[in-house]
Each structure stands twice: as structure tokens, then as C-alpha cells.
N, C-alpha and C positions, 0 to 999 in steps of 0.2 A: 504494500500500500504506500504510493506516494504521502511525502513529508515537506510541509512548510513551517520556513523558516519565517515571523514577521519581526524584522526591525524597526523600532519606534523610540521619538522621545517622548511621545503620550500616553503613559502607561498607570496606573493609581496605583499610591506608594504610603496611601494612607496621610496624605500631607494635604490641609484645607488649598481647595482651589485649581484641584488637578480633576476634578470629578466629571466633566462636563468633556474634553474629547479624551481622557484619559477611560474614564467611564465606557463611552465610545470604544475604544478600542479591546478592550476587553471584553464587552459583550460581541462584540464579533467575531474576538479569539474564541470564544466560546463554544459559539456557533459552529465555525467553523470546525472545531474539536471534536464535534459530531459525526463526522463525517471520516476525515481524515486526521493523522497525528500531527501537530501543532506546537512550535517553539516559539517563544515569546523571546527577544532580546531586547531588554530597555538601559536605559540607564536607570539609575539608585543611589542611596546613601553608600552603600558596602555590596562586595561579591558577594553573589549568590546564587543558589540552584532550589529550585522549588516546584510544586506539582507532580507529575506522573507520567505516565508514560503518553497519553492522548494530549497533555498540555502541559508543557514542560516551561518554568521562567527562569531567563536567565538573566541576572542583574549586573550589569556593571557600574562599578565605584567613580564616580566625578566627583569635581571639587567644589559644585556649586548646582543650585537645585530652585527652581524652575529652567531647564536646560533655557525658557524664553531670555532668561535674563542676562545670557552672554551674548550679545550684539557683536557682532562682528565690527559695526562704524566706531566702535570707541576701545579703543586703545588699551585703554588699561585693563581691559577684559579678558584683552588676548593668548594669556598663557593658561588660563584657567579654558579657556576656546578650545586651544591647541591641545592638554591633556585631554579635554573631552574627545576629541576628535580621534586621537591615537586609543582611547580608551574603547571607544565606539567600533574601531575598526577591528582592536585584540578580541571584542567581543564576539564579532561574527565570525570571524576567523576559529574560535574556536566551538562555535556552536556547530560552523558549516564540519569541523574536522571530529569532532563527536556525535552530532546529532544524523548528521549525514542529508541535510533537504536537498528534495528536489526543484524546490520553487523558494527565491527569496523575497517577500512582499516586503516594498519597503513604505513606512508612513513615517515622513513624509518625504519630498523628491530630494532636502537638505534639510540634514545632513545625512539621514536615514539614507536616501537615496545612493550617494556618494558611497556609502560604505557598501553598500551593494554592490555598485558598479566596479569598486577594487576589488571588494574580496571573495564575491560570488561572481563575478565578470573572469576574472582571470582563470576562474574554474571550469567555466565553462555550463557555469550553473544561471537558466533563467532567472530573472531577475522582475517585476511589476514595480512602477511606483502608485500612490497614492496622494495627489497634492493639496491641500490646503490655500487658501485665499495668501498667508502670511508666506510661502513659500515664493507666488508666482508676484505678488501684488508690493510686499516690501522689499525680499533678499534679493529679487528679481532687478531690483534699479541699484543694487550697490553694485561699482566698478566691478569688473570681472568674473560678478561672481553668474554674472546672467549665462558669461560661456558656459563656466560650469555646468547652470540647470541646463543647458542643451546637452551636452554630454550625458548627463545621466538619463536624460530622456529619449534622448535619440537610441541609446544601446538597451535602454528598456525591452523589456518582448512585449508589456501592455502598457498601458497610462493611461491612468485616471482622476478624478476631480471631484469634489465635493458639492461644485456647482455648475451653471450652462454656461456661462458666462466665463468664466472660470476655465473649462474643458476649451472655449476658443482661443484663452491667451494660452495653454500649453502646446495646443496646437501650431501656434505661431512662432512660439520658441522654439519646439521641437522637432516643427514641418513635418508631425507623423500624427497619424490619428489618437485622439482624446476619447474615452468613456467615458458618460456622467456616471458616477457609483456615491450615493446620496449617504452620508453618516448622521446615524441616528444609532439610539439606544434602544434598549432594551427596560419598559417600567414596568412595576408593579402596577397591576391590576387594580382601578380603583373603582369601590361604590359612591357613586355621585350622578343626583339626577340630571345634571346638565349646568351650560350657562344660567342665569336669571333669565325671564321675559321683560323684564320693565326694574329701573334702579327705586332704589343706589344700587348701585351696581363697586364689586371687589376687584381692584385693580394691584397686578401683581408686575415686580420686574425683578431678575434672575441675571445676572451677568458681570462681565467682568466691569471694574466701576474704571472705564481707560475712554480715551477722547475719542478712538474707534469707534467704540460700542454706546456713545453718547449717550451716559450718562451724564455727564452735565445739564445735555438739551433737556433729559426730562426732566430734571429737579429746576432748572430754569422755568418750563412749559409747565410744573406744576404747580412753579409763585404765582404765576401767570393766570392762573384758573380763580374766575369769579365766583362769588356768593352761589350764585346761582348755578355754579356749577359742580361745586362740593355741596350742595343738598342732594345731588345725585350718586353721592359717591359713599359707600359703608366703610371703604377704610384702603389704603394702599400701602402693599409691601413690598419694599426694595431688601435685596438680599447680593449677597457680593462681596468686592474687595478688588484693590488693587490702587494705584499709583491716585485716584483721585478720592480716595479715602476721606480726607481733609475737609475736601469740599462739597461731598456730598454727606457728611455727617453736621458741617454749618448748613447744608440747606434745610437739611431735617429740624434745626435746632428753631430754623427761622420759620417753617412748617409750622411747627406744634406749638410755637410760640401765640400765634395766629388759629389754636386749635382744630390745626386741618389737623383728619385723621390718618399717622403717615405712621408705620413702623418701620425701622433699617436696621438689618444684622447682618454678619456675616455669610462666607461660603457655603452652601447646603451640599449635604453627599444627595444620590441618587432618591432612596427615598425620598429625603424631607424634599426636595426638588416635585417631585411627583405631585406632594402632599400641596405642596405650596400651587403648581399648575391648577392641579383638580380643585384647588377653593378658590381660584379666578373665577370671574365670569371676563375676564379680557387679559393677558398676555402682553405688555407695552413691551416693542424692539423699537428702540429710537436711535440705530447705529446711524453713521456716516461713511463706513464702509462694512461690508457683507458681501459675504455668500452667499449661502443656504445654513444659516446657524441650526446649531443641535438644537438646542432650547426650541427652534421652530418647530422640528418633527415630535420633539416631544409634545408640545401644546397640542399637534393635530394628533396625534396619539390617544392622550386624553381628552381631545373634545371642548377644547378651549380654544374660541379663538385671537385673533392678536389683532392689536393695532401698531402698525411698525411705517419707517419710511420706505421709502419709492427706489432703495439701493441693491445691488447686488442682482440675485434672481428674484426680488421678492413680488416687485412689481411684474413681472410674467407671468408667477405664479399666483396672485391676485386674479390677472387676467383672469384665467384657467380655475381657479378654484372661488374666487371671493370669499379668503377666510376669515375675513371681516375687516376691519377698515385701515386705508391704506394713505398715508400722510401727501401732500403736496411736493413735500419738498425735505429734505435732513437738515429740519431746522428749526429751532425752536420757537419760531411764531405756528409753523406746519405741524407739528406734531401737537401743540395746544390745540391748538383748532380741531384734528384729528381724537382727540382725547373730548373734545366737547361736542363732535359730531357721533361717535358712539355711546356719548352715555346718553343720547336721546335715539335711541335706537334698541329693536328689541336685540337683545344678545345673543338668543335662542335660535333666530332666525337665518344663522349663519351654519349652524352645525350641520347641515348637505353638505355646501362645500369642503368644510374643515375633515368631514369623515371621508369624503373622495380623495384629497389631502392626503391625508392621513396612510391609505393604501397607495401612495408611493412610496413608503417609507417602511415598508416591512423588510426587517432585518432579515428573515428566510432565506427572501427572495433577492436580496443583494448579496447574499454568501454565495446565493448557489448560482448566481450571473458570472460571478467572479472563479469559481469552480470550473463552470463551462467554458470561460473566457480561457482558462490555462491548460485546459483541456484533461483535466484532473479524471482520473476514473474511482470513482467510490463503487463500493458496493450498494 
């Protein structure tokens, strides 16, 4: 029975904040696991070997952890870069010379990719990547490094994306065909009757608190909301973390002060994530740059729909689905507006879309695309 290898810097390590594509990728190792036998190579705090013989993890030891947080543009990062990088490649190299795969998946096209390309490339061992928004859209304009993603794409045997949009600029770099392969998770099953049909209406946001993923615009777009528009609102919960910490805990403060109904805490694992979806009756994505975020397939998963802006695939798949309301513009007069056009709207009335939605995102069915795609033979 053929054996894959997947290399990742997305992997849960039990550390707040990695839940959301690290979560991701491990429900699809899973998955996958079903089928055929399955080695995980991530990085970690410390070496390590864990699991069994169907799904085996192999850890390797870096000096520094969110792997996001070593940027290649700054300088002083660079040695702690460089050991990851020699670290990432000992590690393949030694799963490829133990475990023996047939197939190496890499997530994502860098650095994942890279380490493919040397040490299952030179073996003569196929090699997939899988890319990310943050692969093609940031590392993608730093000096040189765009040859690179062409090389490892070009010497790929598949390549894939996370979004449509997305699968075009790989395409363009790599002048060889692109798959969309959609990342989503795997939830817990939840009891709940639905959105609301008429407010207040429970408005929820899940995401990283970074200029990206605009949080700012909504805590801006939520000073923003009149009288009259927080009588229609039971209560909103932001959940998250990262670099805009600061600012989005003074907006909360300036919030409550004014007795809007706002709570804010941190990272949620997988559960309470679910937990927190299914008590939405609306989902806020107020990025400035997107893909197709996990958070998204989750909401259509359980039956919640969103109000987000007009970036990345969202807006085509609005077109295609109307999973409920869809901003003007990634910006914080467009997203207020947006936010006051759906809470006079029944909530309920969306859930066709969001369930049609929703069945693009079956995790099954993108393992076993991705099976066929390599020409895998299970039993």
C-alpha cells in the first residue's frame, strides 16, 4: 500500500493560535489515514516521533515558534530562518529514509514546498504542493524569492490552492496547471435550531486580530453603529489574538464604556470555535485581503451565515451561493453599512445558500480528489 509523506509548518502543537489551519491540516491527515498510511513532518518545540503505524508524527526542533514569525524581509531573523530551514530539510530526509513514501505533499509551496523539491526531488520521489494566499500573495513579491516559488512549482507533479483566485496567480508563476482543493475542517456536530428570523440578532468574529484580516475595520465599523442599530443586536463576540491586540482591546474598552454589548477573549481550539459559530446568527469577515478563509467553510458547515467584504473568492462565491451579506467595499464605512443592512434582514432566510455552500466543503471529498489526482490505489 502506497505511503504519504505530508510536510507542513501548520500543524497543532497545542500552542493558542495555531488551531484554525493547523487544525486544518490535521483533520485531513486524518482523513487521509483512512485510506492509506500517512506521515506527518512538522516543525515543534523538541524531536519527536509519535502515532502508529496508519499516522505517524514527526517533529522537528526550531528555535522559534509560530514558524509565521520568521520573515525573511528583516534581518535579524535570519539565523533562526536559516536553522529552520536546515532543520526542515534533516527532517524529510529522514522520514523519506525511514518511512519510505511514495508521495510527498507539501503545505505549503514555502518552505514546505522547497524541502520537497531537494529532498524528495532528488529521489526521485513525486512530490504535490499545496498553497496558501500568504505563500503566493506576500513571499511571492520578496526579491528572489518568486524564482524560487517557480521552481518548486514547476517540478511539482500536482499544484494546488486554497482559492480560484489564488489557483490563477500559481498558475502564472508556475505556467503549469493549478487545482482548486478548498481547506476546511472537520466540526463537531452541533444541536442548534438555526440562525434567528428577526433581531437582535448575535454577532460573532473568530480570527487573527492582524491588518489582513481587518480587525481594526470592525471595531472601527462597530463605534460606528447607531442607537438604533445596537437595539438590534443581543450581544457581539470577538475572539482572537495577535499583533493588534492593543487596539482592539481599547476598542472594546471604549465599546462597553458606551454599554454596547461586546465581549473579547482570546484564541479558541476547534471546539469552542464551533461553539462560538453555532451561537451566531451572523459570522463578521471584515478582511482586506482573503482567500477562501477556514472560518468561512466552517460557518457554512454549521449553518451560519456571514457578513464579510467583497475580497479574495468571497465575492464569486456570494454570486453562486448568497450566504448572506456581502460588504461594498474592505472598509470601514462598507462593512458598517453591511452590518446595519443585515440586522434588518431575516437571518434564517439565507440558510439555502449557506447549506449549498457548505457541500463544497466536504472534507471526504477533497481527500479523495486529491487520492485520484496522484493516482493512489487504496483498497
Amino acid at each position: 500500500m502506497p505511503r504519504i509523506a505530508i510536510i507542513t509548518t501548520s500543524y497543532p502543537d497545542g500552542q493558542p493560535g495555531n488551531e484554525a489551519a493547523g487544525s486544518f491540516v490535521e483533520d485531513f491527515a486524518i482523513e487521509l489515514s483512512r485510506s492509506l498510511p500517512v506521515s506527518i513532518v512538522a516543525a515543534g518545540s523538541k524531536n519527536s516521533v509519535s502515532g502508529d503505524l496508519n499516522l505517524t508524527v514527526r517533529r522537528f526542533s526550531v528555535p522559534r515558534l509560530p514558524l509565521s514569525l520568521l520573515k525573511p524581509h528583516l534581518p535579524w531573523r535570519w539565523p533562526a530562518l536559516i536553522e529552520t530551514l536546515r532543520a526542515g530539510r534533516r527532517a524529510l530526509r529522514t522520514c523519506i529514509r525511514e518511512d519510505k513514501p511514495d508521495h510527498v505533499f507539501a503545505l505549503w509551496v514555502l518552505p514546505s514546498g522547497w524541502w520537497a523539491n531537494i529532498e524528495a526531488g532528488r529521489r526521485g520521489i513525486p512530490y504535490s504542493t499545496w498553497a496558501l494566499g500568504s505563500d503566493i500573495w506576500s513571499l511571492g513579491r520578496l526579491p528572489g524569492v518568486r524564482q524560487l516559488l517557480k521552481r518548486v512549482l514547476v517540478s511539482a507533479s500536482h499544484r494546488y490552492a486554497d482559492g480560484l483566485e489564488l489557483c490563477e496567480d500559481v498558475e502564472r508563476i508556475g505556467n503549469k496547471p493549478c487545482a482548486f482543493l478548498p481547506s476546511t475542517r472537520k466540526l463537531p456536530a452541533l444541536r442548534r435550531s438555526g440562525p434567528a428570523t428577526r433581531p437582535p440578532y448575535k454577532l460573532a468574529f473568530l480570527g487573527r486580530w492582524h491588518r489582513n484580516k481587518g480587525s481594526d475595520l470592525l471595531m472601527s465599523a462597530l463605534q460606528g453603529l447607531k442607537d438604533e442599530d445596537w437595539n438590534l443586536i443581543e450581544e457581539v463576540r470577538i475572539y482572537g489574538g495577535g499583533p493588534l491586540a492593543n487596539e482592539m482591546y481599547a476598542a472594546e474598552k471604549a465599546l462597553t464604556r458606551t454599554d454596547r454589548p461586546v465581549r473579547i477573549g482570546g484564541y479558541l481550539d476547534k471546539n469552542e470555535a464551533a461553539s462560538l459559530i453555532g451561537w451566531a446568527d451572523y459570522l463578521l469577515l471584515p478582511s482586506r485581503i482573503e482567500s477562501i478563509p477556514v472560518i468561512f467553510s466552517d460557518a457554512m458547515q454549521l449553518g451560519t451565515p456571514v457578513v464579510a467584504t467583497p475580497v479574495g473568492d468571497l465575492a464569486s462565491l456570494h454570486q453562486r451561493f448568497e450566504f448572506g451579506v456581502l460588504a461594498a467595499a474592505a472598509s470601514e464605512r462598507a462593512i458598517r453599512e453591511a452590518i446595519q443592512r443585515a440586522l434588518r434582514l431575516d437571518a434564517a432566510a439565507f440558510q439555502s445558500g449557506v447549506r449549498r455552500a457548505g457541500r463544497e466543503f466536504d472534507l471526504e471529498g477533497i481527500v479523495a480528489q486529491f487520492l485520484s489526482d496522484i493516482g493512489a490505489e487504496v483498497p
